[in-house]
C-alpha positions as CSV (number, residue, x, y, z in Angstrom):
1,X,-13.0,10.4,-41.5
2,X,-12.5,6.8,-41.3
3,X,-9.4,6.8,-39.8
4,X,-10.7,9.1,-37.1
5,X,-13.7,6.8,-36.3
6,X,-10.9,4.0,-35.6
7,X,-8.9,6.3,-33.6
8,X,-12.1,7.1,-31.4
9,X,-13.3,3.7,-31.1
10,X,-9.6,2.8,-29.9
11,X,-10.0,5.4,-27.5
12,X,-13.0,4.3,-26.1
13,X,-13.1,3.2,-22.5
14,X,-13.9,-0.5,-21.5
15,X,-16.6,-1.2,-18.3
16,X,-13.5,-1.9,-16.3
17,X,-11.7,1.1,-17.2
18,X,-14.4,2.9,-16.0
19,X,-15.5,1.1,-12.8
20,X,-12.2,1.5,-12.1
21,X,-11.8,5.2,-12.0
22,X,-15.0,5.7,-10.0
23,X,-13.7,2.9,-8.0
24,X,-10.5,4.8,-7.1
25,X,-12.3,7.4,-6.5
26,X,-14.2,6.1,-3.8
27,X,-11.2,4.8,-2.6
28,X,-9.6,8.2,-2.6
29,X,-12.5,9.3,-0.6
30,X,-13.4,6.7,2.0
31,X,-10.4,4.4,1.9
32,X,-7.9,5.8,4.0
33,X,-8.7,4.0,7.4
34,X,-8.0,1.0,9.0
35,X,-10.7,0.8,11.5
36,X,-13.8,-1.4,11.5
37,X,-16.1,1.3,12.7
38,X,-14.9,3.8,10.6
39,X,-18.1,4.7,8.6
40,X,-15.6,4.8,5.0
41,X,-16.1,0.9,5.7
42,X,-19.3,0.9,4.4
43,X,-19.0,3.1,1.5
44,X,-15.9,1.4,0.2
45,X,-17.4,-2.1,0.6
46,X,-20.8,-1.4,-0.6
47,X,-19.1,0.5,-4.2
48,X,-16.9,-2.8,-4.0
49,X,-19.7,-5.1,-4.4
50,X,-21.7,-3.3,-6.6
51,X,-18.7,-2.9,-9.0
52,X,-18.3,-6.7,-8.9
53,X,-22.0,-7.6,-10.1
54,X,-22.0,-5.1,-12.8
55,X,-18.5,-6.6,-14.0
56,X,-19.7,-9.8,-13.8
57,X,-23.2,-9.1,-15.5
58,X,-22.0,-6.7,-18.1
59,X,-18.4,-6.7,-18.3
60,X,-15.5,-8.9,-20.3
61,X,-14.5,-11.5,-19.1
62,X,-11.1,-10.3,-16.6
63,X,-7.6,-12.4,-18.1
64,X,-5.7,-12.7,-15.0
65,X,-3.3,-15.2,-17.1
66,X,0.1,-13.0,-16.6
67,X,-1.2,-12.0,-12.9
68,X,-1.9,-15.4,-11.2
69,X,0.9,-14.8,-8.5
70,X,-1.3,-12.0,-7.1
71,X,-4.5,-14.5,-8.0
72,X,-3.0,-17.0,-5.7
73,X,-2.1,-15.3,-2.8
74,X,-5.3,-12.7,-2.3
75,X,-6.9,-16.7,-2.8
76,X,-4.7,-17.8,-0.1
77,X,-5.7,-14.8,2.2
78,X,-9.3,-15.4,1.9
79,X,-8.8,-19.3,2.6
80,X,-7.1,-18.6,5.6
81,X,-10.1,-16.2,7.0
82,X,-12.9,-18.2,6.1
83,X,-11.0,-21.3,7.4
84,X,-10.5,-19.6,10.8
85,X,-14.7,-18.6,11.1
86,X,-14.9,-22.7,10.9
87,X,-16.1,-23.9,14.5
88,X,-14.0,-26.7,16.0
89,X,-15.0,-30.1,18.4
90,X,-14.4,-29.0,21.5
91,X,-11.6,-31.9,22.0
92,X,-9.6,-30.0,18.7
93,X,-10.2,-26.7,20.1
94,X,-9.3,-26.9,23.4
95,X,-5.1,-29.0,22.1
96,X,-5.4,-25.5,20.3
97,X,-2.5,-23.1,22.5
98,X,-4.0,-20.0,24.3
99,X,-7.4,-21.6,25.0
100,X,-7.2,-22.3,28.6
101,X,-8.5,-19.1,29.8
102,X,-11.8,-19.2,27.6
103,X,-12.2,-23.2,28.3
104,X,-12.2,-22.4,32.1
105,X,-14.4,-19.4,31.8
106,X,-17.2,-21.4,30.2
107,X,-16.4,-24.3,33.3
108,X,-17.3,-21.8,35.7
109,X,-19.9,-20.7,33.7
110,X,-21.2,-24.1,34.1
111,X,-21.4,-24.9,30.1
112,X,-20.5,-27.7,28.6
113,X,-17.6,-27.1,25.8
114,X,-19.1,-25.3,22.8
115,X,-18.0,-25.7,19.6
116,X,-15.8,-22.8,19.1
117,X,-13.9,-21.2,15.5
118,X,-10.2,-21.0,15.2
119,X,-10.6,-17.4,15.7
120,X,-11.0,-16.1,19.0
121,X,-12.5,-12.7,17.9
122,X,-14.7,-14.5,15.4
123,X,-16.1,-10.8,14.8
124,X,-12.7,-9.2,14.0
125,X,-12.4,-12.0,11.8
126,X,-15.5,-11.6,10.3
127,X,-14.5,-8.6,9.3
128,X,-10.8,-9.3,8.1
129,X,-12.7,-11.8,5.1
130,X,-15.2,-8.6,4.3
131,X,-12.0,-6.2,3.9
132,X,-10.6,-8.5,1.2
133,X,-13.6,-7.8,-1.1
134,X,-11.5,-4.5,-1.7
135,X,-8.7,-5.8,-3.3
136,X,-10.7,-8.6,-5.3
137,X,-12.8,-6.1,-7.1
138,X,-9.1,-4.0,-7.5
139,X,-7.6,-7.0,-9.0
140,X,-10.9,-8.0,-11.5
141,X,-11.1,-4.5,-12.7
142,X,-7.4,-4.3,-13.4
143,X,-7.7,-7.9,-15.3
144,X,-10.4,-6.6,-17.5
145,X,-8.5,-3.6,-18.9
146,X,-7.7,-3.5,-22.0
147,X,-4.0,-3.5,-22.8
148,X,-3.3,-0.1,-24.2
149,X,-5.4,0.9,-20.6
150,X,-3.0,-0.6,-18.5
151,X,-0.9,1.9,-19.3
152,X,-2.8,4.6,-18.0
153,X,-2.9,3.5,-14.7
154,X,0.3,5.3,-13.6
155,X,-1.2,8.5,-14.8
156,X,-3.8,7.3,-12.8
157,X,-2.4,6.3,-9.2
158,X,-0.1,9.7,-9.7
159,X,-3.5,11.7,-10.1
160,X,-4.8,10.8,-6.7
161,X,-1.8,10.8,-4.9
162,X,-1.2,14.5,-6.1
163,X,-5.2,15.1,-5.0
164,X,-4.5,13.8,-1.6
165,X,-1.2,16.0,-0.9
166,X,-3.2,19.4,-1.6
167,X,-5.6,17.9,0.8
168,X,-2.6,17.4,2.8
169,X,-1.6,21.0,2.0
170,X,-5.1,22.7,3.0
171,X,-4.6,20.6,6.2
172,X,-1.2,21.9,7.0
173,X,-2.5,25.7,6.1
174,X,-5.1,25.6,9.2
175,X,-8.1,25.3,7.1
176,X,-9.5,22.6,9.9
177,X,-10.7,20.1,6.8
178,X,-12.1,16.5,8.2
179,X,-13.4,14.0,6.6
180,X,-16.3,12.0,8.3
181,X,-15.7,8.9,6.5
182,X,-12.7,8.2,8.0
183,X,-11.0,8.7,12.1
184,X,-8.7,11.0,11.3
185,X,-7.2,13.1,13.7
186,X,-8.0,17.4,13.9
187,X,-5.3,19.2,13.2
188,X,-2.8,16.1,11.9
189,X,-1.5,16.2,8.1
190,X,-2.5,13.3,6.9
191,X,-4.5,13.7,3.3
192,X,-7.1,11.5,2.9
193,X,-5.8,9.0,5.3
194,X,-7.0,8.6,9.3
195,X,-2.5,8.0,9.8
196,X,-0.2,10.4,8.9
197,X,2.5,7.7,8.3
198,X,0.2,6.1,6.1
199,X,-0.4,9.4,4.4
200,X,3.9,10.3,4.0
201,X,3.9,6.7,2.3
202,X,1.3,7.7,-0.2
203,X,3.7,10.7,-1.0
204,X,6.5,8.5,-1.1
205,X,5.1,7.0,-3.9
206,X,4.6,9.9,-5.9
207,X,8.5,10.9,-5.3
208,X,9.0,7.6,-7.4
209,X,5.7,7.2,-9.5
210,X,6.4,11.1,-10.8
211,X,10.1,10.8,-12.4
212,X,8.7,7.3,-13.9
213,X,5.9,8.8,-15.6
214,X,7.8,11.5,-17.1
215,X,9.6,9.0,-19.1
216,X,6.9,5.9,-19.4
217,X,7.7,3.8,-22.4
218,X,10.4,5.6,-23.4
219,X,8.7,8.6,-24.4
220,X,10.4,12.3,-24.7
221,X,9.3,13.8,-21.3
222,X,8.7,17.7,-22.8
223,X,6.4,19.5,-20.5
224,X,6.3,16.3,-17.5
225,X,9.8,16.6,-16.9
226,X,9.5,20.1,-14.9
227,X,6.1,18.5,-14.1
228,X,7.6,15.7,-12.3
229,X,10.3,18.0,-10.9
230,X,7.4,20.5,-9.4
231,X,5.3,17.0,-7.9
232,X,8.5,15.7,-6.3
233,X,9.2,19.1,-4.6
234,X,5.6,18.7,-3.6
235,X,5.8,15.6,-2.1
236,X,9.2,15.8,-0.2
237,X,7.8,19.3,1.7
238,X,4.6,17.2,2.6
239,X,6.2,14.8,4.0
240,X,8.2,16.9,6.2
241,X,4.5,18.5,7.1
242,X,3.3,15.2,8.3
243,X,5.0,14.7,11.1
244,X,5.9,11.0,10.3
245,X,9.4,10.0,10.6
246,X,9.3,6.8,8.7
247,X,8.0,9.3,6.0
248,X,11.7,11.0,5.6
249,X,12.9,7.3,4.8
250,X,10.8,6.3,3.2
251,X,10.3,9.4,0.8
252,X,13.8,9.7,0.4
253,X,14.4,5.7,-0.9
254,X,11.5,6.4,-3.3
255,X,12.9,9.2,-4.5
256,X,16.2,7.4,-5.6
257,X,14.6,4.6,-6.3
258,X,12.9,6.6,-8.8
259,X,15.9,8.4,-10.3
260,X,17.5,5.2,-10.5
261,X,14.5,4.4,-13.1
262,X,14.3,7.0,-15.3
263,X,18.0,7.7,-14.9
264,X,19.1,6.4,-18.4
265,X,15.9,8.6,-19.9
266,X,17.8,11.8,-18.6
267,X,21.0,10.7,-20.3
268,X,19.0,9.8,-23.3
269,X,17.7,13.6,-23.2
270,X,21.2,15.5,-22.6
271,X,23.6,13.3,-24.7
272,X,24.2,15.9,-26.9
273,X,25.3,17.6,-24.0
274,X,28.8,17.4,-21.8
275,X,28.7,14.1,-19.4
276,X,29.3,16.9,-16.7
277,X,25.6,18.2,-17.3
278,X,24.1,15.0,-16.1
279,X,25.9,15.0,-12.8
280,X,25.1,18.9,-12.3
281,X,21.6,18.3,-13.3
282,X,21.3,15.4,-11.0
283,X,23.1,17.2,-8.1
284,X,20.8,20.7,-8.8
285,X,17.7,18.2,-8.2
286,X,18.9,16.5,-5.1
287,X,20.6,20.4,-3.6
288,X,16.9,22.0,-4.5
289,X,15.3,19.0,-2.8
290,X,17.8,20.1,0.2
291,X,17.3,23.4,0.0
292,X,13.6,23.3,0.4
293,X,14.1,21.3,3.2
294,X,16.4,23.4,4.9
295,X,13.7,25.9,4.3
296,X,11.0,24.3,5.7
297,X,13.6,23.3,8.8
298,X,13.8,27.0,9.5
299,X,10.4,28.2,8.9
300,X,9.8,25.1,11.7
301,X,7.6,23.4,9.3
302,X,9.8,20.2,9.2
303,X,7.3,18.7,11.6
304,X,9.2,15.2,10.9
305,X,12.5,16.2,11.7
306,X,11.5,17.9,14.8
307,X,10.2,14.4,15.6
308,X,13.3,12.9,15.3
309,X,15.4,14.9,17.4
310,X,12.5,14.9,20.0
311,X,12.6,11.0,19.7
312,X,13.2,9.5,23.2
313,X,13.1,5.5,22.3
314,X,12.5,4.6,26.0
315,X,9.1,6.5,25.8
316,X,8.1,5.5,22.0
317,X,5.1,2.5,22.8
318,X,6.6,0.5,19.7
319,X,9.8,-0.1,22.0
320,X,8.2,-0.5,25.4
321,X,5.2,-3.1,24.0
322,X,7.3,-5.2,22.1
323,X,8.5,-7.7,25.0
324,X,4.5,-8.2,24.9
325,X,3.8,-9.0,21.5
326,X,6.5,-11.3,21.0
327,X,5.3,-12.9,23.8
328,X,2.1,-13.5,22.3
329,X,3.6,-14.7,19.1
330,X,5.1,-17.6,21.5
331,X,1.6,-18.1,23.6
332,X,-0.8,-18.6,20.0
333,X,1.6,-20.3,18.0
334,X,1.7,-22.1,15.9
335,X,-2.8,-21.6,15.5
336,X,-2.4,-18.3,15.9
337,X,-5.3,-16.2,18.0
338,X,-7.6,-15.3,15.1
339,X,-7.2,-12.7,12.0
340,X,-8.0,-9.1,12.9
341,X,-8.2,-9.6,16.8
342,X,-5.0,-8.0,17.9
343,X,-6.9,-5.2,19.9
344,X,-8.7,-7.3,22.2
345,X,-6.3,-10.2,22.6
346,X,-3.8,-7.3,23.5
347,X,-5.8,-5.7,26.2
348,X,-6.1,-9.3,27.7
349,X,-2.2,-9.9,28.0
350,X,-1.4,-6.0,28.3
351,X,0.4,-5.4,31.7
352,X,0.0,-2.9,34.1
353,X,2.6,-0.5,33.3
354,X,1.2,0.0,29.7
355,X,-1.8,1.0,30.7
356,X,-2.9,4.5,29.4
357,X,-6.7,6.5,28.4
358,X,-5.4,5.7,24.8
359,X,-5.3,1.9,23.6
360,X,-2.8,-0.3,21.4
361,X,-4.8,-0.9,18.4
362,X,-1.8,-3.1,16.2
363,X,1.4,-4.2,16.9
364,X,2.3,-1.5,14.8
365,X,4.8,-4.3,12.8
366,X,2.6,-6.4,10.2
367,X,4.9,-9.1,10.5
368,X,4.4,-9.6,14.3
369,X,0.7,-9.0,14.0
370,X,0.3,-11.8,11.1
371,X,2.7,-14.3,13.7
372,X,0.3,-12.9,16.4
373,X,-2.9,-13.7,14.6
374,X,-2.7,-16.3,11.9
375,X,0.5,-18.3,13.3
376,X,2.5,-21.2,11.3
377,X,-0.2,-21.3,8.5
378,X,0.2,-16.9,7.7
379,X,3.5,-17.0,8.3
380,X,3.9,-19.7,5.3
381,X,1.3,-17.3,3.1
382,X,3.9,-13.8,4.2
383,X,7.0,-16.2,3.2
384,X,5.5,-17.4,-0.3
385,X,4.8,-13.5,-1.1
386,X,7.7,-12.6,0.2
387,X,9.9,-15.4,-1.8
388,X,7.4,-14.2,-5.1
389,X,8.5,-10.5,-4.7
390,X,12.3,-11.0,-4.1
391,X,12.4,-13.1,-7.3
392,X,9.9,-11.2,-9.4
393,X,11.9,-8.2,-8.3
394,X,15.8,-9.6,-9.5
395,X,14.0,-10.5,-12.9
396,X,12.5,-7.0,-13.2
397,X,15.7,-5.2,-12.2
398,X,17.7,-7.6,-14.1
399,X,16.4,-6.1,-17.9
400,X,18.7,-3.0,-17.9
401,X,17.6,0.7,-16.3
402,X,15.8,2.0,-19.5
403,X,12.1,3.7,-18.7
404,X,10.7,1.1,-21.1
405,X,11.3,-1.0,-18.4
406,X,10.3,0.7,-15.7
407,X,6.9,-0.5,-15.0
408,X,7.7,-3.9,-12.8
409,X,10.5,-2.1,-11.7
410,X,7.7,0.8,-10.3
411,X,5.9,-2.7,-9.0
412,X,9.0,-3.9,-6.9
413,X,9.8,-0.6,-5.9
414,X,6.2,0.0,-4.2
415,X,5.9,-3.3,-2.4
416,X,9.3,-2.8,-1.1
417,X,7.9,0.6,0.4
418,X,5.2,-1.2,1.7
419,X,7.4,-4.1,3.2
420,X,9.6,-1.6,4.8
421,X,6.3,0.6,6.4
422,X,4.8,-2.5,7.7
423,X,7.7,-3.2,9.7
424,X,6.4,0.0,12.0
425,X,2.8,0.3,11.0
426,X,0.0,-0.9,9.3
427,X,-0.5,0.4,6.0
428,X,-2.0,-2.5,4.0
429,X,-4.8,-2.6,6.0
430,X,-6.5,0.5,4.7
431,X,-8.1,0.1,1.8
432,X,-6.7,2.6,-0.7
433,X,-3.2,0.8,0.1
434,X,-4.9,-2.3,0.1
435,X,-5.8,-1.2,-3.9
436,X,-2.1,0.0,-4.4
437,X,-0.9,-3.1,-3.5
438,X,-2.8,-4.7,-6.4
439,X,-2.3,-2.9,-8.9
440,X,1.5,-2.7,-8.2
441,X,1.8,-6.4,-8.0
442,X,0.1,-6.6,-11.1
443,X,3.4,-4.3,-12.2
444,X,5.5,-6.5,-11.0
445,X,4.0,-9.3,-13.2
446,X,4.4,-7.6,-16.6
447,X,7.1,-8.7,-18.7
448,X,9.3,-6.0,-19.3
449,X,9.2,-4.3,-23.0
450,X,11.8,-5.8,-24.9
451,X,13.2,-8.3,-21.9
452,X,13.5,-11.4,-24.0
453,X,16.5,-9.8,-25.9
454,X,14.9,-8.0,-28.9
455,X,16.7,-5.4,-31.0
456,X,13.6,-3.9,-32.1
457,X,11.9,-0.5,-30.6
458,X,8.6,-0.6,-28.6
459,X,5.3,0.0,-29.7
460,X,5.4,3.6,-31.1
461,X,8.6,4.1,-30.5
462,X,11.1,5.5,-33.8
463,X,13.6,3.0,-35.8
């Protein structure tokens, strides 16, 4: 009896762990848009906040000692947004590039100079510092956990990835579902997100995230091993439904990425077989994978691939508005225009032939967009995260390929997904991504188990 009130007192959930889930939740829920207006805004915010006071009036106190690289720069993105809401003398203002227009439209007006923020949308800006409550909160409730419940959280992220791709599924079966928290689009497959390409990178995720947990810590995969094989079916066929063709790329790096993980965990598992049955096994995964696919082609449910071979580059908007952003880049830089105020800065500089009923809402490349917005001083902060994930990332993939070392691996695998989506679209501006992106830099932080050179097994594991 004693030893089975320890074992449930072990078991018991902390205040984070449990923010955390509802957290997600709402997330899962009201966190797949991007927009200001979209009325998920408020929910997500409002549940970010409230989580925050209870933390800080009831919870432990959050150890963010092995996850300060993530610390800093969500501190340096805040810094940057508040220090842009800070009005300016008009003689500082005005030396800034890209003023002229507004300093001769309050001339005409007959006004003196006004002092005026960095920003030039102070509003967008406005709300670009109240967006970043939603990755604070993500990163405090993942600080507070208690170690054995970091360990869930793969479990965790998998679980609402799967939940959004049968959302995704009712979607593609004609069911007509929308969600009123977020802009999405009726009749698009695109889960619980307002973008179908932010929806097939959410599934890309679970092509890794699924092998990975099959074989966490090392452990024998039994009934999650034809789980796995069943979610990453799942996932690959949903992308194809989507309609995104950044999806097909980007689902099919995770998925190798995600072999390449767990890959000595299957030879662990058939080395009492022939070598030969590792290579067949591997090649039955990948030609049912194909198979599917080639299924889906013919049933003309590939809407992806029909994507592609409709593609016509000339006519894609990416292509034709780039000569445009890049020539904002060189009009605001180095101040930059102001965080979150692509959209109306665009429509200023957009020319004539570009004009349509629908309007350019990002650049649809991050990396432009932050050039665009926050110039010289955000393209530092993107380089310093960028420099922090390429040599996080050689450390984690340095420690060998065994599953007890997958988790930073999982981390730099993620972010590189995200890296490689942002070059098209937006993704980490919505905030479920927004929460991913913490909890996988966090990932990326861990010390892999057993990395400084010890002989001895993990935690649980046999001698």
């Amino acid at each position: 009896m004693h030893v089975s009130q320890r074992s449930l007192l072990r078991l018991k959930p902390s205040l984070s762990l449990v923010l955390l889930v509802v957290y997600l939740g709402v997330l899962w829920l009201a966190g797949g848009a991007s927009r200001a207006d979209a009325l998920g805004q408020v929910v997500v915010r409002s549940v970010a906040w409230i989580a925050l006071i209870i933390v800080i009036l009831f919870g432990a106190r959050p150890s963010f000692g092995g996850m300060k690289p993530v610390l800093l720069l969500l501190a340096g993105a805040v810094l940057l947004t508040l220090l842009q809401l800070v009005p300016l003398p008009p003689g500082i203002w005005q030396a800034l590039p890209g003023r002229a227009f507004f300093m001769e439209a309050a001339a005409a007006s007959g006004q003196e100079q006004p002092w005026r923020p960095w920003s030039l949308v102070p509003g967008a800006t406005v709300n670009a510092a109240s967006s970043l409550i939603v990755p604070i909160v993500a990163l405090v409730l993942v600080a507070g956990l208690k170690e054995a419940e970091r360990s869930w959280l793969p479990g965790l992220v998998l679980s609402l990835i799967v939940g959004s791709t049968f959302l995704g599924l009712l979607q593609f079966s004609g069911a007509g579902f929308n969600n009123p928290l977020i802009n999405d689009t009726a009749g698009q497959v695109s889960g619980i997100f307002a973008n179908r390409n932010h929806f097939a990178l959410f599934a890309a995720f679970g092509c890794m995230l699924a092998p990975v947990w099959a074989f966490l810590d090392g452990r024998q995969p039994q009934w999650r091993g034809p789980a796995a094989l069943g979610l990453v079916l799942l996932f690959a066929l949903t992308i194809l439904a989507t309609g995104s063709r950044a999806g097909l790329l980007l689902g099919a790096l995770g998925l190798g990425l995600g072999l390449v993980m767990v890959g000595e965990g299957i030879r662990r598992e058939l080395r009492r077989y022939p070598r030969w049955v590792f290579l067949a096994i591997l090649a039955g995964i990948v030609g049912t994978i194909v198979i599917f696919v080639l299924i889906s082609i013919a049933a003309d449910r590939a809407a992806a691939i029909e994507r592609v071979l409709d593609l016509d580059a000339g006519q894609d908007l990416r292509a034709r508005t780039l000569p445009t952003v890049l020539d904002l880049i060189r009009d605001y830089f180095p101040a930059g225009s102001g965080l979150g105020g692509f959209d109306p800065i665009f429509r200023k500089h957009e020319p004539f032939d570009l004009l349509k009923l629908n309007y350019f809402n990002h650049a649809h490349n991050d990396f432009l967009e932050i050039a665009i917005d926050a110039g010289l001083v955000g393209i530092l902060l993107l380089a310093a995260g960028l420099l922090w994930w390429g040599l996080a990332s050689v450390r984690a993939w340095r420690v060998g390929v065994s599953p007890r070392h997958a988790v930073p691996k999982l981390g730099s695998a993620m972010l590189l997904l995200i890296l490689i989506a942002s070059i098209i679209d937006y993704p980490a501006r919505t905030p479920m991504i927004m929460a991913v992106i913490v909890i996988a830099g966090v990932w990326l932080c861990e010390r892999a188990k057993g990395s400084r050179g010890s002989a001895l097994p993990g935690s649980g594991q046999p001698l």
